[in-house]
KOLLUM-337909 format. One record per residue: chain; x, y, z of N, C-alpha, C in turn. Coordinates in steps of 0.2 Angstrom, whole numbers, plus 5000, padded with zeros to 4 digits. Layout:
N
- zase;nc1;nc2;nc3;cac1;cac2;cac3;cc1;cc2;cc3
- A;X;Y;Z;X;Y;Z;X;Y;Z $
...
// end
This chain:
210
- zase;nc1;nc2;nc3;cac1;cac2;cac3;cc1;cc2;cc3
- A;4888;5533;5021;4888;5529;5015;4895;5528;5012 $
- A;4900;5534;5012;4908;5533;5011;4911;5528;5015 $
- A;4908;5526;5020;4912;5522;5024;4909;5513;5024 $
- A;4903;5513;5021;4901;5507;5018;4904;5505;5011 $
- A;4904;5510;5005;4909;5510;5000;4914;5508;5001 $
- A;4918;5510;5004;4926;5507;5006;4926;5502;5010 $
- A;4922;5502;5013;4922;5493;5018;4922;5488;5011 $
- A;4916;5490;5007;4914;5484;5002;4922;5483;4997 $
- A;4925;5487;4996;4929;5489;4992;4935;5485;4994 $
- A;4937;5487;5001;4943;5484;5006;4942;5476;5005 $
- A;4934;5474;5007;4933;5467;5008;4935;5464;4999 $
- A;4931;5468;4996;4934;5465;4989;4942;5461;4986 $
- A;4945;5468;4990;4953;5464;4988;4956;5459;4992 $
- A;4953;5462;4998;4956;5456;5003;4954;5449;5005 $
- A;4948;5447;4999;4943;5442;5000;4945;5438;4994 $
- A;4950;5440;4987;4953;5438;4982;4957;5431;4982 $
- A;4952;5424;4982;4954;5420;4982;4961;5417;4977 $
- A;4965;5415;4981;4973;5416;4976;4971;5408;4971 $
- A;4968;5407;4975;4968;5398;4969;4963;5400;4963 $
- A;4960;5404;4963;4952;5408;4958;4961;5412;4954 $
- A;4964;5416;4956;4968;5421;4953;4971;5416;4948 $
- A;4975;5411;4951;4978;5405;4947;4976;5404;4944 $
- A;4969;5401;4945;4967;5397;4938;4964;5403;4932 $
- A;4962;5408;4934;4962;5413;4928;4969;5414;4925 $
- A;4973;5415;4928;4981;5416;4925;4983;5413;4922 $
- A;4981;5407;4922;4982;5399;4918;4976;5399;4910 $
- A;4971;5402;4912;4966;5401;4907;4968;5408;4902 $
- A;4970;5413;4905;4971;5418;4900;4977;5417;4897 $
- A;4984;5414;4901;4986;5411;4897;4987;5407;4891 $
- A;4983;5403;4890;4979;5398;4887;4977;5402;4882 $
- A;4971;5407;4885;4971;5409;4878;4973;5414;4873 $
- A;4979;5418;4878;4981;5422;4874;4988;5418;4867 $
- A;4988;5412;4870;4994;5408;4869;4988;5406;4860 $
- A;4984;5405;4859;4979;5401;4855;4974;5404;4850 $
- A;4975;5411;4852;4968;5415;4849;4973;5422;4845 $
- A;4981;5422;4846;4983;5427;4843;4982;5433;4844 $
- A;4978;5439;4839;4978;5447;4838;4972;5447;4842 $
- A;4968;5443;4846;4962;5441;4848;4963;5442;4855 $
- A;4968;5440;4857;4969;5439;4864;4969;5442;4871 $
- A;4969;5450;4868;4967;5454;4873;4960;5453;4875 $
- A;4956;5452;4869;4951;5454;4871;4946;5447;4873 $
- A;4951;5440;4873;4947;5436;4876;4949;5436;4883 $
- A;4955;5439;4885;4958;5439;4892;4953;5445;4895 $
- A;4952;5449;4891;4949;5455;4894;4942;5453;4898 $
- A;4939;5448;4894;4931;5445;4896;4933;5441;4900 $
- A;4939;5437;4900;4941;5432;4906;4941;5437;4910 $
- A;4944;5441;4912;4945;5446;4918;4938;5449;4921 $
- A;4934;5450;4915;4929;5455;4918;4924;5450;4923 $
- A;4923;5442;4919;4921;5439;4922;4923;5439;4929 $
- A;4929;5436;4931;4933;5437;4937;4930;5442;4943 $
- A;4929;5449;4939;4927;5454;4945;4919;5451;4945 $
- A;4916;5452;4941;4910;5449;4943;4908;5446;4949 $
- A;4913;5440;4949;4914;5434;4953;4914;5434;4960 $
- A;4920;5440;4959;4923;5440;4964;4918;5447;4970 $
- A;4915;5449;4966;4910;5453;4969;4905;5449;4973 $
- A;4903;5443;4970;4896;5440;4974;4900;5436;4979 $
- A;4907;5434;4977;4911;5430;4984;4912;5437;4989 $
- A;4915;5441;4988;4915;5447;4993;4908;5449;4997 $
- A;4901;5448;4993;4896;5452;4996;4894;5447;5000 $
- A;4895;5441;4998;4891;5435;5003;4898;5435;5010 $
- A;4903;5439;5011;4906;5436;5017;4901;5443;5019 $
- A;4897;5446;5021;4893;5450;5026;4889;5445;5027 $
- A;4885;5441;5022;4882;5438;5026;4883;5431;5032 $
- A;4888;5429;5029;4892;5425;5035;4895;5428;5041 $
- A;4897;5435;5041;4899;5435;5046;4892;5440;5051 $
- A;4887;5439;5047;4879;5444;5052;4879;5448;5053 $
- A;4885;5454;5044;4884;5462;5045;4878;5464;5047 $
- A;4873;5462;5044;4866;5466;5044;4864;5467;5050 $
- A;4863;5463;5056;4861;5466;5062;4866;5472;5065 $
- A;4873;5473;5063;4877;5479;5062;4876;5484;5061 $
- A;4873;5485;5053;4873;5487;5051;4864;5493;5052 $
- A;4861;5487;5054;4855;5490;5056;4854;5494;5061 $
- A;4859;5493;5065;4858;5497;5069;4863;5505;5067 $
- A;4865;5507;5063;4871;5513;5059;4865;5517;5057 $
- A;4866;5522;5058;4863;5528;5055;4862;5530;5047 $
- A;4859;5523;5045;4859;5525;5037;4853;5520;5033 $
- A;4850;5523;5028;4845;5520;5025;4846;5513;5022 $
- A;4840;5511;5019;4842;5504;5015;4844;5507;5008 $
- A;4842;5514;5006;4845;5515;5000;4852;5515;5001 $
- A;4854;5518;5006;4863;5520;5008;4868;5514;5007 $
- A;4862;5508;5010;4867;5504;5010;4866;5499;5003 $
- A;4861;5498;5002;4862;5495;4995;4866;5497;4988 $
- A;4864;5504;4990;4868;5508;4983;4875;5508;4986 $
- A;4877;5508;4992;4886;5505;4991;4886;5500;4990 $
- A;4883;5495;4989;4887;5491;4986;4885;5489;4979 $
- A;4881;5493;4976;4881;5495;4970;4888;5500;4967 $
- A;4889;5504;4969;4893;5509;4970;4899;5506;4970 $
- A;4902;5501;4974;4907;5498;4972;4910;5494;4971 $
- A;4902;5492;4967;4904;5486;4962;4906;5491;4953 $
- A;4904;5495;4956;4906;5502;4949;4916;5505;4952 $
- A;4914;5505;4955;4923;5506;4958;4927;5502;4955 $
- A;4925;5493;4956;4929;5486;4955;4929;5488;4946 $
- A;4926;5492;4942;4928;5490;4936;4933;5494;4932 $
- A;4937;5499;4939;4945;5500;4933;4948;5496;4935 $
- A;4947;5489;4939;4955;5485;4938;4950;5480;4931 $
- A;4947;5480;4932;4944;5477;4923;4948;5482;4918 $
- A;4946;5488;4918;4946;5492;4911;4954;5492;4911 $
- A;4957;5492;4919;4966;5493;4918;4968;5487;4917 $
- A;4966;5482;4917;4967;5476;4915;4967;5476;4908 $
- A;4962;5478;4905;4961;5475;4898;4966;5480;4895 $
- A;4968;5485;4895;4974;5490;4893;4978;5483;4891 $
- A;4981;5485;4898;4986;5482;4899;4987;5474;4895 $
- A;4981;5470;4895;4981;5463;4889;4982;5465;4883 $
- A;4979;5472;4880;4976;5473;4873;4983;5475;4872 $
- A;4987;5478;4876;4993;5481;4873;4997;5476;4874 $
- A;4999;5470;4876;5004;5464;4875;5002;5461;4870 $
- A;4995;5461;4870;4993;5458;4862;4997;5462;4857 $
- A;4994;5468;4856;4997;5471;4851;5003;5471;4849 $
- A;5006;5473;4857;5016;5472;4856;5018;5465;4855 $
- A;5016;5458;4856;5018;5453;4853;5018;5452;4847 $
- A;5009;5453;4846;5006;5450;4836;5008;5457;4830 $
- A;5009;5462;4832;5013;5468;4830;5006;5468;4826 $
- A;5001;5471;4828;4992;5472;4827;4990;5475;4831 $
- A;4989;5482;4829;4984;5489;4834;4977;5485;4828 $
- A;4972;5484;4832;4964;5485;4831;4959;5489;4835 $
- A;4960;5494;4833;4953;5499;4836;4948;5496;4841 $
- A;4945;5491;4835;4939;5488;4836;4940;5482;4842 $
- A;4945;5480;4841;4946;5475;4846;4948;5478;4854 $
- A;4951;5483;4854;4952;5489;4859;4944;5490;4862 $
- A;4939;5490;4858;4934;5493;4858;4927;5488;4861 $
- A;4930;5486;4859;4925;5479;4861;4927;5476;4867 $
- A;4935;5476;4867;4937;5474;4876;4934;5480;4881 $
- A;4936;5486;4880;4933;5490;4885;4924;5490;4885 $
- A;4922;5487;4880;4915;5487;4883;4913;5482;4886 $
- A;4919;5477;4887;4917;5469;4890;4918;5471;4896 $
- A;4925;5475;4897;4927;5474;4906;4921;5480;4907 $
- A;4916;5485;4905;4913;5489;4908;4906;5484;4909 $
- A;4904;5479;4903;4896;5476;4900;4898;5471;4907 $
- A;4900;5466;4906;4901;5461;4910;4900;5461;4919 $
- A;4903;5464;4921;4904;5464;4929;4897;5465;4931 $
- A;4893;5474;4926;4890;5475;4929;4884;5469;4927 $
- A;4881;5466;4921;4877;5461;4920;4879;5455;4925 $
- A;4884;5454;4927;4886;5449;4932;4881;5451;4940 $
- A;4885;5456;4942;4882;5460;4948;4875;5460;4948 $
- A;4872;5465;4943;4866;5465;4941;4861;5459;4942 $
- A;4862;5455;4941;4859;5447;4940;4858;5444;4947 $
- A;4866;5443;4948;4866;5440;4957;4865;5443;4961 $
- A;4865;5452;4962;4864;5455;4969;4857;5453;4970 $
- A;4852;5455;4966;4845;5455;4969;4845;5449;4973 $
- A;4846;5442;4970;4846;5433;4974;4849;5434;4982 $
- A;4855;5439;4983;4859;5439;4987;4854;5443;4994 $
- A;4850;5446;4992;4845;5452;4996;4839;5449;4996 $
- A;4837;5446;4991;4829;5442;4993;4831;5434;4996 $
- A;4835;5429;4994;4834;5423;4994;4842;5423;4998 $
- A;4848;5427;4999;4853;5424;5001;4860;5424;4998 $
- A;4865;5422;5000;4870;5424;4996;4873;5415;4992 $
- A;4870;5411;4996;4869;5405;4992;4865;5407;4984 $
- A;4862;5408;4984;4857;5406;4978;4861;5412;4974 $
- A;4864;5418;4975;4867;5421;4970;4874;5418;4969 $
- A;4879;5415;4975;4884;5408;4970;4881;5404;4966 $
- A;4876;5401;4967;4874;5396;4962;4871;5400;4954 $
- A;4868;5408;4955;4864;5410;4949;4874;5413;4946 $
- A;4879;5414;4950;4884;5417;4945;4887;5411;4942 $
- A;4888;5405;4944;4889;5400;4943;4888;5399;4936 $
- A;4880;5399;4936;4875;5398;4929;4878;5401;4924 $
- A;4878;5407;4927;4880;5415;4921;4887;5412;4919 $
- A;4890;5407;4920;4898;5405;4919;4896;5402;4911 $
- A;4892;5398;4911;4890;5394;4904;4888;5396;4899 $
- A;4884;5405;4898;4882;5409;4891;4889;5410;4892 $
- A;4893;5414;4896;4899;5417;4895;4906;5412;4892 $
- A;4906;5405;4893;4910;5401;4890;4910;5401;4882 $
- A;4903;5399;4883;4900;5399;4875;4902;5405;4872 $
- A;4901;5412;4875;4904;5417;4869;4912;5416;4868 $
- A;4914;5414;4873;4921;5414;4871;4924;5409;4866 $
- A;4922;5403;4866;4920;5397;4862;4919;5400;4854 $
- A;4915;5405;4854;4912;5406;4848;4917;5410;4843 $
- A;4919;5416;4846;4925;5421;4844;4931;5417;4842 $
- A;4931;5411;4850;4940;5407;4848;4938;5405;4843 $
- A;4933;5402;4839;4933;5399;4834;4935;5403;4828 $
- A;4932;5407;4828;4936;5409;4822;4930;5413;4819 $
- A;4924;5413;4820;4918;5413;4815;4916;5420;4817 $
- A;4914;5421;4825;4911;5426;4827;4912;5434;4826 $
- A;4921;5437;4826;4923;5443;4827;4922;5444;4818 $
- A;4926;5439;4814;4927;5442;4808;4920;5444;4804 $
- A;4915;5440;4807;4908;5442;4804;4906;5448;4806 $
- A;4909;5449;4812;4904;5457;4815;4908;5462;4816 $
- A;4914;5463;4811;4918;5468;4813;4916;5474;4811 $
- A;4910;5476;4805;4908;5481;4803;4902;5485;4809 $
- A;4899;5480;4814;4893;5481;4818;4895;5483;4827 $
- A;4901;5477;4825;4900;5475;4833;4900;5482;4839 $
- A;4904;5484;4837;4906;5492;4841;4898;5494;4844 $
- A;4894;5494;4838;4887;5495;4838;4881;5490;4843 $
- A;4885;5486;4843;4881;5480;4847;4882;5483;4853 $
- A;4890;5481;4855;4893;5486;4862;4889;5490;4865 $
- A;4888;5494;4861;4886;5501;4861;4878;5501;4867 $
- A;4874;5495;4862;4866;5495;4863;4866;5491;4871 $
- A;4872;5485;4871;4871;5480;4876;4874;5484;4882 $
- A;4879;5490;4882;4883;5493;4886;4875;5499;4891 $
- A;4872;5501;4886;4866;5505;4888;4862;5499;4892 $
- A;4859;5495;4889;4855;5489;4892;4860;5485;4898 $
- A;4865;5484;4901;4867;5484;4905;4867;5487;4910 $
- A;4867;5494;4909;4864;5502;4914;4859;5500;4916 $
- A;4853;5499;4911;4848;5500;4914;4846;5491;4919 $
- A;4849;5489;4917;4848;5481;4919;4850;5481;4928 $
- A;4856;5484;4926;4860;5489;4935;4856;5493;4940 $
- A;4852;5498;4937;4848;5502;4940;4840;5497;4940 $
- A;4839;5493;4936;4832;5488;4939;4834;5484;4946 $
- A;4841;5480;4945;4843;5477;4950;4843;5480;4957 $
- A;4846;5488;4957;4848;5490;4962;4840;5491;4965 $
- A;4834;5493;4962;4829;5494;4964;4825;5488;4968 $
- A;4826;5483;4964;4825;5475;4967;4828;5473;4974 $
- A;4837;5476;4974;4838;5475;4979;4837;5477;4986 $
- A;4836;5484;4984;4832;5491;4989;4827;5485;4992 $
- A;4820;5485;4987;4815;5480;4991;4816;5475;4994 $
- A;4820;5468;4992;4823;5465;4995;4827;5465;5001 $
- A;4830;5470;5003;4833;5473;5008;4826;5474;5014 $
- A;4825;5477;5012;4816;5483;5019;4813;5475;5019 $
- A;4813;5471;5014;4808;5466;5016;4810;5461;5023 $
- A;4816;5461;5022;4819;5457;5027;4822;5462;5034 $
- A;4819;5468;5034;4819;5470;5040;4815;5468;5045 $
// end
């Protein structure tokens, strides 16, 4: 199973389309340049998206290249192998969490603004996001194929623009800044448990296609 983690891992980074890096580069840009003491933590959710992303584009090259009859034949369960790649998609999220540091503190250092809460809310983006991302598209990817989980992350692109949409505005953060932590909190737990429904989805999905 150690050795399935680190394959999914290895494929992760080395599967990191540089035109996908670009245009994040350019968009976080963008909005750190336009949203101020904010900016960490809109970059942070631009990031977290990205792993997401880049997760279903990594898990779909197994199925182009016809791991699974490989794979079937290796000395290891359908639990072994689906929970690696549950597994490291939990791995993929310190360059989220190391990301958002690193945003939250340029923010800070340029708009000369420490916010707790904004620190606080980035780290539960790069933690909430990937895995609601992954969680969503893995099962599509194990029952229907690694097409229909591009097309459902795809989808998942449009609520997430919209949050960000909301915040740039102006309206969203300053209204919840006595709660949101708390929000975090609830949605950070419901993302767990949304991960472990997932992974059991994709368990079955997996044996059905034996």
């Amino acid at each position: 199973m150690k050795g399935l983690i680190y394959k999914d891992i290895i494929i992760f980074f080395k599967n990191i389309d540089k035109r996908l890096v670009l245009l994040v580069i350019g968009v976080i840009i963008l909005l750190m340049v336009k949203t101020g003491v904010y900016s960490g933590l809109f970059a942070s959710v631009m990031l977290a998206m990205t792993i997401g992303m880049q997760n279903i584009m990594s898990f779909a090259s197994d199925e182009k290249a016809s791991w699974k009859k490989y794979q079937m034949a290796m000395p290891v369960s359908a639990v072994s192998v689906v929970a690696g790649k549950y597994i490291s998609v939990i791995c993929t999220l310190a360059v989220s969490f190391v990301g958002s540091i690193i945003f939250n503190l340029f923010a800070a250092v340029a708009f000369r603004n420490f916010n707790v809460i904004i620190w606080g809310v980035s780290a539960a983006a790069a933690f909430i996001i990937p895995l609601l991302w992954t969680g969503i598209c893995l099962p599509f990817t194990y029952w229907f194929g690694y097409r229909s989980a591009q097309t459902m992350g795809l989808l998942a692109v449009i609520p997430m623009c919209y949050f960000i949409k909301y915040f740039e505005d102006g309206v969203g953060f300053s209204a919840m800044t006595g709660s949101i932590l708390s929000y975090a909190a609830v949605a950070g737990i419901a993302a767990i448990v949304l991960f472990i429904i997932s992974m059991i989805i994709s368990i079955t999905g997996y044996n059905r296609k034996k």
